[in-house]
C-alpha positions in Angstrom: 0.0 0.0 0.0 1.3 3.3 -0.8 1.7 6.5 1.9 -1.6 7.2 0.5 -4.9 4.2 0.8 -6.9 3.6 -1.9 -9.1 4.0 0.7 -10.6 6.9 1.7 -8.6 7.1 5.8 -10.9 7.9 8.6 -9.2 7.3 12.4 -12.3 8.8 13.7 -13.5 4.9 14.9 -16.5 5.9 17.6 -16.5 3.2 20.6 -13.1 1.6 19.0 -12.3 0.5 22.7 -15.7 -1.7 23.0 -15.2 -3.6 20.2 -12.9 -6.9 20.3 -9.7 -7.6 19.0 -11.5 -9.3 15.8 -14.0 -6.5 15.3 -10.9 -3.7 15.8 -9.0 -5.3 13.2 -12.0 -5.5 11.3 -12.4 -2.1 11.3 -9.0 -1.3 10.9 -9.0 -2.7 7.3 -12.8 -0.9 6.6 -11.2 2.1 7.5 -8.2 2.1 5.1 -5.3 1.4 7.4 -4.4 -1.9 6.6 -4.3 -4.3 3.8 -6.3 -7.6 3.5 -3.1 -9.6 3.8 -2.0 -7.7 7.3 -5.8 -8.2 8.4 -5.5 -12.1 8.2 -2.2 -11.8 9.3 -3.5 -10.1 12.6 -6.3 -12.1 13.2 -4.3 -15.3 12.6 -1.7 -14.3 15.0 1.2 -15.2 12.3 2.5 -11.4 12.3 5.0 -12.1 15.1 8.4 -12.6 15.0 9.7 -15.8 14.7 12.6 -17.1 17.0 14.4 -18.3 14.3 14.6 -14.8 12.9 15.3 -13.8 16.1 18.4 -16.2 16.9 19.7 -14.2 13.7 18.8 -10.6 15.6 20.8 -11.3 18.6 23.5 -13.1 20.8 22.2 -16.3 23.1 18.3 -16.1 22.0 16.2 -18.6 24.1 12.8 -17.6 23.4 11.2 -14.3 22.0 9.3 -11.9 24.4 5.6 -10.6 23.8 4.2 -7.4 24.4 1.0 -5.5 23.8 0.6 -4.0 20.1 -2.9 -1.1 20.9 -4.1 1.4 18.4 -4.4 5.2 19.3 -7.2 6.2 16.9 -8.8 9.9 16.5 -5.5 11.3 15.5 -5.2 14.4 12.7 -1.6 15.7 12.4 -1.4 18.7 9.4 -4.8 17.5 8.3 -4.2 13.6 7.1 -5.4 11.0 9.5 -3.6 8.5 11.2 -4.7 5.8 13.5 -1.0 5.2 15.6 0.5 1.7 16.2 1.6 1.6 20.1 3.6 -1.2 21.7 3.1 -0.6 25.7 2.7 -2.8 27.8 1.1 0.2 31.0 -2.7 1.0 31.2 -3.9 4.1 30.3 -1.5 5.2 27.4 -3.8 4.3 24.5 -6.8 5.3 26.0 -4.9 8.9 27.2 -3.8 9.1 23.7 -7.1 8.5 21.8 -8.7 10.9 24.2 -6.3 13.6 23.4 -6.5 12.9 20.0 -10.4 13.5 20.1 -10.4 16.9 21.6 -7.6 18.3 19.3 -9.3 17.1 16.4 -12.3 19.0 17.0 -10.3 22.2 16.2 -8.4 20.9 13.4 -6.2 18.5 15.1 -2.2 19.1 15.9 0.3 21.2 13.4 3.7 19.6 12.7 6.7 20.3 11.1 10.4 18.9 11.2 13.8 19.8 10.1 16.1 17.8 8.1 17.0 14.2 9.6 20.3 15.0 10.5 22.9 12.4 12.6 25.9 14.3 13.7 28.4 12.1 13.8 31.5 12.7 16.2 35.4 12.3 15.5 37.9 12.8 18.8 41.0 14.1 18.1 43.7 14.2 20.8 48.0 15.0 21.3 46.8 18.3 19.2 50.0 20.7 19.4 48.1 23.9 18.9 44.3 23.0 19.3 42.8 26.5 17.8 45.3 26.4 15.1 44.2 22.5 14.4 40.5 23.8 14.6 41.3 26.7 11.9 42.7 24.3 9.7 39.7 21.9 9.8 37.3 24.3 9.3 39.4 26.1 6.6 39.3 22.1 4.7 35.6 21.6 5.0 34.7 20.9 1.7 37.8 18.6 1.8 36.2 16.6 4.2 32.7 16.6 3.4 33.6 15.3 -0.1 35.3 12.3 1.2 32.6 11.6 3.6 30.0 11.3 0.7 32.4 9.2 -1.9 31.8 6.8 1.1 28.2 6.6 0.3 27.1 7.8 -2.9 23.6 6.1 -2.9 23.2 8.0 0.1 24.0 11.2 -1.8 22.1 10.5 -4.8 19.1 9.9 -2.3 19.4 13.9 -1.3 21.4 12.8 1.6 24.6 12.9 2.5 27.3 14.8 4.8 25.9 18.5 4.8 28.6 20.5 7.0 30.9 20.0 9.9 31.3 21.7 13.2 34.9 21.8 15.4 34.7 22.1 19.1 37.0 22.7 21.6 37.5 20.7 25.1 39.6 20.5 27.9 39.4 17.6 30.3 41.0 19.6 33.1 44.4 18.0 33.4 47.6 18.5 31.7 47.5 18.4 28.2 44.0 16.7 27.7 42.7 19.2 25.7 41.0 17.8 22.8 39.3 18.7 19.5 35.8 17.1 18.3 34.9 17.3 14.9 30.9 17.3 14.2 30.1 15.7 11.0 26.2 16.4 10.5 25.0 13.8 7.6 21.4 13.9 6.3 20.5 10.4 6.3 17.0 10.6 4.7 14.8 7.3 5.0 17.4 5.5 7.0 18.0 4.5 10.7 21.5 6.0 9.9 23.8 4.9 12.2 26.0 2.4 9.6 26.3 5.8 7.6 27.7 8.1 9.9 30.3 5.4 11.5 31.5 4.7 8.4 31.9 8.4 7.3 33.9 9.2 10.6 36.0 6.2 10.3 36.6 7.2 6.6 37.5 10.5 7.3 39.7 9.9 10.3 43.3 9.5 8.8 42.8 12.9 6.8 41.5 14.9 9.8 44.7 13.3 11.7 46.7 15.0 8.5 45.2 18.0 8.6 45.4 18.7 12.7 48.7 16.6 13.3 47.0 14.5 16.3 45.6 11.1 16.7 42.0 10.3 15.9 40.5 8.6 19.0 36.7 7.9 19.1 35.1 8.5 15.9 31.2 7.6 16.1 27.3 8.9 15.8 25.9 11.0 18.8 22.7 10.3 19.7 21.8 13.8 21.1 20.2 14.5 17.6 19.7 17.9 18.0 19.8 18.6 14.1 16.2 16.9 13.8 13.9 18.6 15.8 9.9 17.9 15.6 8.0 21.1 16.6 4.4 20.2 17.1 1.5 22.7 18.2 -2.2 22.2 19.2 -4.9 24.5 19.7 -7.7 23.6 22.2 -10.9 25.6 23.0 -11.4 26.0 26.4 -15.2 24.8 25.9 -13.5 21.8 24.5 -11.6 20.7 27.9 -14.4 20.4 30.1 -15.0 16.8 32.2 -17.3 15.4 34.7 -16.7 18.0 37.2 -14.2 20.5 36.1 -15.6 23.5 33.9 -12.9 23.9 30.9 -11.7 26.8 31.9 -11.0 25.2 35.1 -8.9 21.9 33.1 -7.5 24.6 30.8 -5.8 26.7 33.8 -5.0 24.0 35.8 -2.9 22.2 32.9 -0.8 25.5 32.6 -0.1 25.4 36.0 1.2 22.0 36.1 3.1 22.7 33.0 4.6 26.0 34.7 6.0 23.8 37.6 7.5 21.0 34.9 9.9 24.1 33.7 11.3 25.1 36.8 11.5 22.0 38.7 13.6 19.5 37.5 12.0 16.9 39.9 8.9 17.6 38.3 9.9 18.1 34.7 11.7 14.3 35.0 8.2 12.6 35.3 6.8 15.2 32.9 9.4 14.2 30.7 8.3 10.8 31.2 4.7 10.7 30.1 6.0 12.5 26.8 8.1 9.7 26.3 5.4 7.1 27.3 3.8 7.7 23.9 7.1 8.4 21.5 8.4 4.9 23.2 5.6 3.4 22.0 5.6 3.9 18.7 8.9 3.8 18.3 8.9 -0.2 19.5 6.3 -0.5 17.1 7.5 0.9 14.0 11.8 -0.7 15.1 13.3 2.1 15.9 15.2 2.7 18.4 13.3 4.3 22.0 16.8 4.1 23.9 18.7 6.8 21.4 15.5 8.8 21.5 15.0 8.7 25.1 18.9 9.9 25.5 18.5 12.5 22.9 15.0 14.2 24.5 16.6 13.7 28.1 19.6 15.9 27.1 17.9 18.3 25.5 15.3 18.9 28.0 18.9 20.2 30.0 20.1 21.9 26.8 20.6 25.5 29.0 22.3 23.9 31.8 18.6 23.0 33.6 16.8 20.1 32.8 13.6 21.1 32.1 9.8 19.9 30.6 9.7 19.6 27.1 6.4 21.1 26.4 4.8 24.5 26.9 1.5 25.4 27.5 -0.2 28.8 27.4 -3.8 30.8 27.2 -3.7 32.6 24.6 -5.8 36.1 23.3 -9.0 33.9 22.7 -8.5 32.2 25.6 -7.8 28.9 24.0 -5.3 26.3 25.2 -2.3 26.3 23.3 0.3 23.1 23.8 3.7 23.3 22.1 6.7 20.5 22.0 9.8 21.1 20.6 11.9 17.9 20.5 14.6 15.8 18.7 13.3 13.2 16.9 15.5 10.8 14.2 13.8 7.6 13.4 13.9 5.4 10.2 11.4 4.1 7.9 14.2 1.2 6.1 16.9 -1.0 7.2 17.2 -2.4 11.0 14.4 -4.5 12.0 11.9 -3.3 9.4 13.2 -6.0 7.5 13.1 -8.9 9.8 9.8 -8.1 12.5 6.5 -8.5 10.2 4.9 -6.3 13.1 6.7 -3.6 12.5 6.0 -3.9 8.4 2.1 -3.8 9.3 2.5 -0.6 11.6 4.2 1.7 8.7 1.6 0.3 6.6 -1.0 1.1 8.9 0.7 4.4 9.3 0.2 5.1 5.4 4.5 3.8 5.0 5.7 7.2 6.3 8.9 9.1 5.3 11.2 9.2 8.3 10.7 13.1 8.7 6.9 12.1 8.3 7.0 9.5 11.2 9.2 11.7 13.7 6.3 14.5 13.4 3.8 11.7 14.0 6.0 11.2 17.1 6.0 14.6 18.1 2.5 15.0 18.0 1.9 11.6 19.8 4.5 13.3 22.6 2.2 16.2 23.0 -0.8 14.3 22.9 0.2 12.7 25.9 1.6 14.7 27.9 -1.8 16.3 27.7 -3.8 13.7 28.4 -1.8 12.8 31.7 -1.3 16.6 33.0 -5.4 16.8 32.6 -5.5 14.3 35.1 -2.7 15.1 37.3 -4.7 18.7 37.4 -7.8 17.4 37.4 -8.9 14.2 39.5 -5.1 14.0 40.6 -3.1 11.1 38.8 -4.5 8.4 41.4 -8.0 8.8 40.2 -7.6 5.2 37.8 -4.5 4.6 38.8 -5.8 3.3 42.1 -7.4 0.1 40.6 -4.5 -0.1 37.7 -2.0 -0.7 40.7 -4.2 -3.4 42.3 -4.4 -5.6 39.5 -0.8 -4.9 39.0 -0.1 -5.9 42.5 -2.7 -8.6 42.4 -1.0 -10.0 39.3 3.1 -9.6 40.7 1.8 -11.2 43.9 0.2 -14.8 41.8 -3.0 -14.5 42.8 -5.3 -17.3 41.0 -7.5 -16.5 38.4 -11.3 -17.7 40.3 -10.5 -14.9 43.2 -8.4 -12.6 41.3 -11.1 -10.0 41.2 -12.3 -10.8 44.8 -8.7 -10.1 45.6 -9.0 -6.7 43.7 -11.7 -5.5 45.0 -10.8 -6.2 48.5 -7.1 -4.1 48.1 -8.9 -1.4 47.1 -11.4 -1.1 49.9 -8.9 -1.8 52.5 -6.6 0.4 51.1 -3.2 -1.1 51.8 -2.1 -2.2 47.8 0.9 -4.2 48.7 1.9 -7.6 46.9 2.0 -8.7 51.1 -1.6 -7.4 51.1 -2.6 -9.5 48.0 -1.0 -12.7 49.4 -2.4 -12.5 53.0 -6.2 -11.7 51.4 -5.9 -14.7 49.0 -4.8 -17.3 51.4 -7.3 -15.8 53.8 -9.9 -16.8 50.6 -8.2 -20.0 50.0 -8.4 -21.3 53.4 -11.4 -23.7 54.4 -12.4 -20.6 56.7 -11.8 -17.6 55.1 -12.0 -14.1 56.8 -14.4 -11.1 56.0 -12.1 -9.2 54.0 -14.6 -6.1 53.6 -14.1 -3.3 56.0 -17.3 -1.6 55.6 -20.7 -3.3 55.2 -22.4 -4.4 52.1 -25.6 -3.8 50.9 -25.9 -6.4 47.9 -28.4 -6.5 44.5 -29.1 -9.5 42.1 -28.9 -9.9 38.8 -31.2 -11.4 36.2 -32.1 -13.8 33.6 -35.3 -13.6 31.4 -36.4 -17.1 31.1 -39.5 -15.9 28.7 -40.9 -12.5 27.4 -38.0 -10.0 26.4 -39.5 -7.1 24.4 -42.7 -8.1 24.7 -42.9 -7.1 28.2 -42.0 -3.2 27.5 -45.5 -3.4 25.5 -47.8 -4.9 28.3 -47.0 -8.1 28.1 -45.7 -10.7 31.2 -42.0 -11.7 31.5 -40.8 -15.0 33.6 -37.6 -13.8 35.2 -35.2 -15.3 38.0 -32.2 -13.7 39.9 -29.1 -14.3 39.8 -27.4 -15.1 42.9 -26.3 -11.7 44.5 -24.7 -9.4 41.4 -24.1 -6.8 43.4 -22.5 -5.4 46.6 -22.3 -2.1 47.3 -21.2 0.0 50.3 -20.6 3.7 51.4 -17.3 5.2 53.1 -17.7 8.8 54.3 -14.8 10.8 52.8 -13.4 14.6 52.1 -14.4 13.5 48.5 -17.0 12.8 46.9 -15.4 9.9 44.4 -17.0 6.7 42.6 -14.6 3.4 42.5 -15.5 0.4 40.5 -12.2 -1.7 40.9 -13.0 -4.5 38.9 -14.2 -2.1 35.8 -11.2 0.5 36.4 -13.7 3.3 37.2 -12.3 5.9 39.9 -13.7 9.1 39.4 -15.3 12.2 41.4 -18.6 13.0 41.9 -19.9 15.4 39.9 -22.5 17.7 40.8 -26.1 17.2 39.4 -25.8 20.2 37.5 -23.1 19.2 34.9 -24.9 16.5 33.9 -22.6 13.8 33.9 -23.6 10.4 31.9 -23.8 7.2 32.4 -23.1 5.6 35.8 -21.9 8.7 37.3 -24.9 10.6 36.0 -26.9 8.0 37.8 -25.5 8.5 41.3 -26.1 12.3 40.6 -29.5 12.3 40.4 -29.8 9.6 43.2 -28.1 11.7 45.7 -29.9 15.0 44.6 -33.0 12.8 44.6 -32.2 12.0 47.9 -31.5 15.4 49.1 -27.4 14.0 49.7 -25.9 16.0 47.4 -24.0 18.1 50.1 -22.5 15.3 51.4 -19.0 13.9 50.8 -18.5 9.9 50.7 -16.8 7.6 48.8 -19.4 4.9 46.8 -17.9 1.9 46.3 -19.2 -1.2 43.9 -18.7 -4.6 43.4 -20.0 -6.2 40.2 -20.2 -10.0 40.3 -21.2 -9.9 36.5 -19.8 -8.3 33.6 -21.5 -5.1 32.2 -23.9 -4.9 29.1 -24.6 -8.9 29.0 -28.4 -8.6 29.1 -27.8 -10.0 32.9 -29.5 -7.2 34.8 -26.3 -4.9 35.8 -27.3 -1.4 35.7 -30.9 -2.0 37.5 -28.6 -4.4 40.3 -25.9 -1.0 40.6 -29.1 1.0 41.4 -30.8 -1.4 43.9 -27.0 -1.9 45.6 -26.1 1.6 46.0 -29.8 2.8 47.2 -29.8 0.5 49.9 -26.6 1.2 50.5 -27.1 5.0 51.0 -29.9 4.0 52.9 -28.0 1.9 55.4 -25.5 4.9 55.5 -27.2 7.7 56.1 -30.4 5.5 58.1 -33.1 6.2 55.5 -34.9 3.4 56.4 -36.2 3.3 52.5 -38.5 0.3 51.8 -38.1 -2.1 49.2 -41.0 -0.4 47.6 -39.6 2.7 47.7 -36.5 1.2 46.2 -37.6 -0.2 43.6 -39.4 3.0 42.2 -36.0 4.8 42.5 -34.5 2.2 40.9 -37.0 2.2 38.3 -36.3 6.0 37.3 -32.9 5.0 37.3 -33.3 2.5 34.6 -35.7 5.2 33.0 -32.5 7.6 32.8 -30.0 5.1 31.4 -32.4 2.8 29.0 -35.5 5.0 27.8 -38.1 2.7 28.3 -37.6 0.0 30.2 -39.6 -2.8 31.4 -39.2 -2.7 35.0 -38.8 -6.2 35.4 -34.9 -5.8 36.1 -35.1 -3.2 38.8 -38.1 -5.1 40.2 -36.0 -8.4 40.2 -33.2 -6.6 41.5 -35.3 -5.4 44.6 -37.1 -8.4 45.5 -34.6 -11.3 44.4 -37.5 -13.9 44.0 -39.1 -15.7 40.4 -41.6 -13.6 39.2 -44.1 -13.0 36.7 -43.9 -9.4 35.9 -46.1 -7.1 34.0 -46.8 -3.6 33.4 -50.6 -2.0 32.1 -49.8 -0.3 29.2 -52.7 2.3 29.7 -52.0 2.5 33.6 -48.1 2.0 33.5 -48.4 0.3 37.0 -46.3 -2.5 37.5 -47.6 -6.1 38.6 -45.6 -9.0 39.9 -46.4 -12.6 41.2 -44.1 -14.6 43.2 -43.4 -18.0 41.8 -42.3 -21.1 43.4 -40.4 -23.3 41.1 -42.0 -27.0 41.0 -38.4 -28.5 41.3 -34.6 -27.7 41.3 -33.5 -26.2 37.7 -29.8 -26.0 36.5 -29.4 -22.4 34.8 -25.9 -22.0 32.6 -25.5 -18.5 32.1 -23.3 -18.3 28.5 -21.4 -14.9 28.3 -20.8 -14.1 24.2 -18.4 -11.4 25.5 -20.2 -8.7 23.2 -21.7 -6.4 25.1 -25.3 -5.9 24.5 -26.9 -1.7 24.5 -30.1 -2.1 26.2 -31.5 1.6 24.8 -30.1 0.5 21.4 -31.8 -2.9 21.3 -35.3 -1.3 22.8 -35.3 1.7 20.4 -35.0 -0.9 17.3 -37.5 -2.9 18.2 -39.8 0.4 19.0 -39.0 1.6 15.6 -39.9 -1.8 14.0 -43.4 -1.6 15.9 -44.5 1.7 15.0 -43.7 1.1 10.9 -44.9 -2.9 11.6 -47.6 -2.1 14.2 -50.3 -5.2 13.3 -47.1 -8.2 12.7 -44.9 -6.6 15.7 -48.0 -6.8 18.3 -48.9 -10.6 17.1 -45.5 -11.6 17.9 -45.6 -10.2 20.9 -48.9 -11.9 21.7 -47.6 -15.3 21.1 -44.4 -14.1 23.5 -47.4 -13.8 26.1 -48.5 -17.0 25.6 -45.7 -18.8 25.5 -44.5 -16.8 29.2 -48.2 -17.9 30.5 -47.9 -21.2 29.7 -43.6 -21.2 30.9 -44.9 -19.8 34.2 -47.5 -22.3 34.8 -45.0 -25.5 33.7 -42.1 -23.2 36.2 -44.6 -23.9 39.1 -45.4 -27.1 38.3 -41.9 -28.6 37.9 -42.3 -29.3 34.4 -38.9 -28.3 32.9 -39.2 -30.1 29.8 -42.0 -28.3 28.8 -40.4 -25.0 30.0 -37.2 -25.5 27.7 -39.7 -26.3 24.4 -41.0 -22.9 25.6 -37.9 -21.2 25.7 -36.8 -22.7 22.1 -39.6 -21.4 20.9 -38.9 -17.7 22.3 -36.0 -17.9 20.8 -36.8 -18.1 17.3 -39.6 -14.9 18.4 -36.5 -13.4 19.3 -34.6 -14.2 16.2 -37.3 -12.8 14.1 -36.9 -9.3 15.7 -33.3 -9.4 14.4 -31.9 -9.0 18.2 -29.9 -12.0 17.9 -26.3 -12.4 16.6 -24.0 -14.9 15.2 -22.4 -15.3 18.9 -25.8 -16.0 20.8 -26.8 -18.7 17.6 -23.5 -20.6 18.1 -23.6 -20.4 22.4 -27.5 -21.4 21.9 -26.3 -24.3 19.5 -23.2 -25.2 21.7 -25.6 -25.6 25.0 -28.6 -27.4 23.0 -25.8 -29.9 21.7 -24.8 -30.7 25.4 -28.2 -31.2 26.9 -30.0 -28.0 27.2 -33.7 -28.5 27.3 -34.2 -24.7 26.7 -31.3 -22.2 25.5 -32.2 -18.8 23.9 -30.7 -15.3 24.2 -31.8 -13.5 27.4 -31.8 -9.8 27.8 -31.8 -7.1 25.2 -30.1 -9.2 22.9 -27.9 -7.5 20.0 -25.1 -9.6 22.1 -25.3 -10.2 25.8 -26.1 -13.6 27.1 -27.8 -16.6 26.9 -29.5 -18.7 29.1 -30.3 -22.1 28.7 -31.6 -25.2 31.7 -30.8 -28.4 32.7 -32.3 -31.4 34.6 -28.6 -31.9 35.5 -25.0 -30.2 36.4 -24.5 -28.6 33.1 -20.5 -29.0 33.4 -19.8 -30.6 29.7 -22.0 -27.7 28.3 -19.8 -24.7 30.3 -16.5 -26.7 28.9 -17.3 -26.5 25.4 -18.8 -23.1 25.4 -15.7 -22.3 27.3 -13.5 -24.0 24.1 -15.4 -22.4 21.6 -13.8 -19.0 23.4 -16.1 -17.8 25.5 -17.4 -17.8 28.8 -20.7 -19.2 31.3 -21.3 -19.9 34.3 -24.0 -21.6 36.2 -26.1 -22.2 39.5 -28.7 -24.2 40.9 -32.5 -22.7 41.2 -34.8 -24.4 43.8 
């Protein structure tokens, strides 16, 4: 593929971080970024270097090491489009970056531009007679020399390249008769890496410069303070463009110049500064095989160019008030030779780049630099840089300290409520879980929710109709921490943020707990909220409406509300109204109560009904997780739009979805499971029919029925999600083959 696609490039992907690694490559390709060949190549895993190639790279090879290749997408450097190969193996870069990338492209993205990729390569000369003289004489030859140094390399020259000019510089080591002349020789090296070039030039030149001064030629090789190629890069943010749940922009836009100020006169400060830049040049450097040590030296040492070391950005208000970021930065990388040749992974990232010229990939660099160091110094002046980094380090310490997979989370969760995130910490709490009798880890009491599963009557229920639900066994846990902040912490979803107040609006989850506490009239207060999901999100299982019936009960315990069930379920219920549109009720309702119920809502009333049910005898429910998360609002808004332009076939279906939940509650009750599964085989193909199944649900539907299932279909919203399918018996060969096919299920016994 040439530096320009055939198709038309787009890195504006919306919700690139929910889809998986399949449907990312996917839209990599649909996007124009990579070719058909590096798509398969990707999916198939076969891009990675092989050790053979690598016993070839290096001395005593023994295996070859693995690391995480992400995509920063959003990103718009001098008006072309780039999605950015990262290799990084630390949380939070690629989503930092994307995020960046996102609010500079709403003003026209970042500005680059880049001198000539120039290597200065250095000769030492020492025993110099008369040093000045020696340096007159030198410069006085120049052409001389810079003639010979390009016979050496006439491709290079015929490329444009080639040795440009020289500098002489004086030194004196501070003893007796160490003083010392060093020739620069500055070679434009174009495409390449360079570093063969420039050798060979200063070795070839050596035995005239020895001529010409008198003295002996010592060291003659490349620097890699590269200050010859410098990237500036430039973006310009509106201040109405920098606003976050709970900062006004002008209040992010302020704050980031203040943390900036303190990064260029601090050199404690500007040393981590220096480092987030770095985090994102590093990155693609590794991915594009260049070399992130030389670039890390160079940018080091000339952050301490004046005799300070100092950050490497700069950011200002300026006349319209806007945010302005500037980084000025050397930058020489290669786009041929080195390992470009031998690591396939590193031929699909300059594809995926658009094959870049070297001065075109060191201003993507630049502006990857700057994009960075943005994202982290809005949350250092923000939230502070432990808001996410809190749960980040758990797992990291959970992970260094072993834990096993089946408590891993547990383990999580419980470092982060008690605080201490030590690898001791992890140990003690997972032996503790281990043991035969394990110790409350939880500091604070829990208020908990359940989950749900729609054993008949999805959609049809929103329009009047009955749904047969069940809980889950508990989903949910929730408890409240009084605090000097008001934050949110989700451990096992990586959510640690503040709380907003109510009248910035804040979506999603946090926009929930908003209203809550202003409905609640504890919006003053300050307290920590912290949840524990026992499900994954968005799989049709009941997890918003189980977050809502959690944390109102636990507020309630908290603050001695004494709320009643009723009274919880109606809050929850306008929660699920704020995040879903129209929902049933039935999940809130199940959340509440935690009992098998037969749920309905008067269409012309919009009161809710339930009936308890007493299952006739012990079911086995498998749970099958596709992994693809499933948008309630989405789902419910298609099937509305099909009912209003399908109004007569749309209600029929949903009739026979009522019948079918009559007659499933009636067999529930009277133990007649057989008859229940028929019932839920048929739903299925209902659901089918209203297009809110997917290829995922049909195979984990298919895998479940195979292994004994006498009822599998999707439950939920469908569009992804979950299935749910019964058993007379354990379903264990069922959750090992769904488990093979690459996915995930769990299951439990209902009596």
């Amino acid at each position: 593929m040439d530096s320009e696609s055939k198709k038309q490039r787009n890195s504006r992907i919306p919700n690139f971080f929910r889809l998986d690694v399949r449907e990312r490559i996917a839209k990599l390709a649909e996007h124009g970024f990579i070719e058909v060949s590096d798509e398969l190549s990707l999916e198939a895993g076969t891009h990675t270097l092989r050790q053979h190639i690598a016993d070839k790279m290096i001395e005593n090879v023994a295996g070859v090491f693995g690391l995480p290749l992400g995509i920063a997408v959003n990103f718009l450097i001098n008006s072309k489009d780039y999605v950015v190969p990262l290799v990084v193996e630390e949380p939070s870069v690629v989503a930092g970056l994307s995020g960046a990338a996102r609010t500079a492209r709403i003003n026209g993205g970042f500005a680059v531009a880049c001198s000539a990729p120039i290597i200065t390569g250095q000769v030492q000369v020492v025993y110099v007679e008369d040093v000045e003289l020696a340096r007159e004489k030198l410069l006085e030859r120049r052409e001389e020399i810079l003639n010979l140094a390009n016979t050496l390399h006439p491709k290079m020259v015929a490329r444009g390249g080639g040795a440009k000019d020289i500098e002489v510089h004086v030194y004196n080591a501070g003893r007796p008769k160490s003083a010392m002349l060093v020739l620069h020789l500055h070679v434009d090296t174009r495409d390449a890496m360079g570093a063969n070039v420039v050798n060979g030039m200063c070795e070839g030149i050596a035995s005239l410069v020895e001529s010409i001064t008198g003295g002996t030629v010592f060291l003659r090789i490349l620097s890699n303070l590269t200050d010859r190629s410098i990237v500036w890069a430039e973006v310009t943010m509106p201040t109405d463009d920098l606003g976050i749940p709970g900062f006004p922009g002008k209040a992010v836009r302020d704050g980031i110049v203040l943390a900036n100020e303190l990064a260029r006169v601090d050199p404690y400060r500007a040393t981590t500064h220096n480092k987030g830049i770095m985090n994102g040049i590093d990155a693609v450097a590794v991915a594009t095989g260049n070399d992130y040590r030389a670039l890390e030296a160079a940018a080091h040492a000339y952050a301490a160019r004046d005799g300070r070391y100092r950050g490497l950005t700069d950011w200002e208000v300026n006349e319209d008030g806007d945010l302005v970021g500037r980084l000025e930065i050397p930058i020489k990388v290669g786009t041929v030779g080195g390992s470009l040749e031998t690591n396939p992974t590193v031929r699909i990232c300059h594809r995926m780049l658009g094959n870049p010229t070297a001065i075109e990939l060191a201003g993507i660099m630049g502006c990857v630099g700057l994009a960075q160091n943005f994202a982290a110094i809005r949350a250092l002046a923000t939230a502070g840089i432990q808001q996410n980094h809190m749960t980040l380090h758990a797992r990291s310490v959970a992970t260094s300290a072993q834990v096993p997979a089946d408590i891993f989370e547990h383990v999580v969760d419980s470092l982060v409520e008690n605080g201490t995130i030590k690898v001791w910490k992890a140990k003690e709490i997972a032996e503790e879980m281990c043991s035969s009798e394990p110790q409350q880890q939880s500091t604070q009491p829990r208020s908990s929710a359940f989950g749900k599963t729609i054993f008949l009557g999805e959609h049809a229920v929103v329009y009047g109709r009955p749904a047969l639900a069940v809980p889950l066994p508990i989903a949910v846990e929730a408890t409240i921490v009084d605090d000097d902040v008001s934050t949110l912490i989700v451990p096992r979803w990586g959510v640690e943020q503040r709380i907003p107040s109510q009248e910035n609006r804040p979506p999603g989850l946090l926009g929930m707990l908003c209203a809550l506490l202003d409905r609640l009239n504890l919006s003053e207060n300050t307290m920590r909220v912290e949840i524990f999901p026992n499900v994954p999100k968005a799989m049709g299982l009941g997890g918003s409406a189980a977050i809502a019936v959690a944390v109102i009960k636990a507020l309630s315990e908290h603050y001695g509300l004494q709320l009643s069930l009723e009274q919880i379920n109606e809050l929850a219920y306008e929660c699920e109204r704020a995040a879903h549109g129209s929902p049933s009720g039935v999940d809130n309702t199940l959340a509440t109560y935690g009992k098998p119920l037969l749920f309905q809502r008067d269409q012309e009333t919009k009161e809710a009904s339930f009936q308890e049910l007493t299952v006739g005898t012990p079911i086995h429910v498998l749970i099958g997780l596709s992994g693809k998360e499933s948008l309630t609002a989405m789902m419910v808004a298609q099937v509305r739009d099909g009912r209003e332009q399908n109004m007569a076939e749309y209600e029929r279906v949903f009739d026979a979805i009522g019948k079918l939940t009559d007659s499933g509650a009636r067999a529930f009750q009277q133990g007649n499971i057989q008859k229940l599964g028929t019932l839920m085989n048929l739903c299925q193909g209902y659901l089918n029919g209203l297009q809110l199944s997917t290829p995922e649900i049909e195979e984990l539907v298919h895998i479940a029925r195979k292994h004994g299932a006498l009822g599998a279909k999707l439950t939920g919203s469908g569009g992804g999600g979950s299935i749910v399918a019964i058993f007379e018996d354990s379903p264990g060969s069922a959750i090992n083959a769904i488990k093979d096919a690459g996915y995930d299920a769990f299951s439990f016994l209902l009596q």
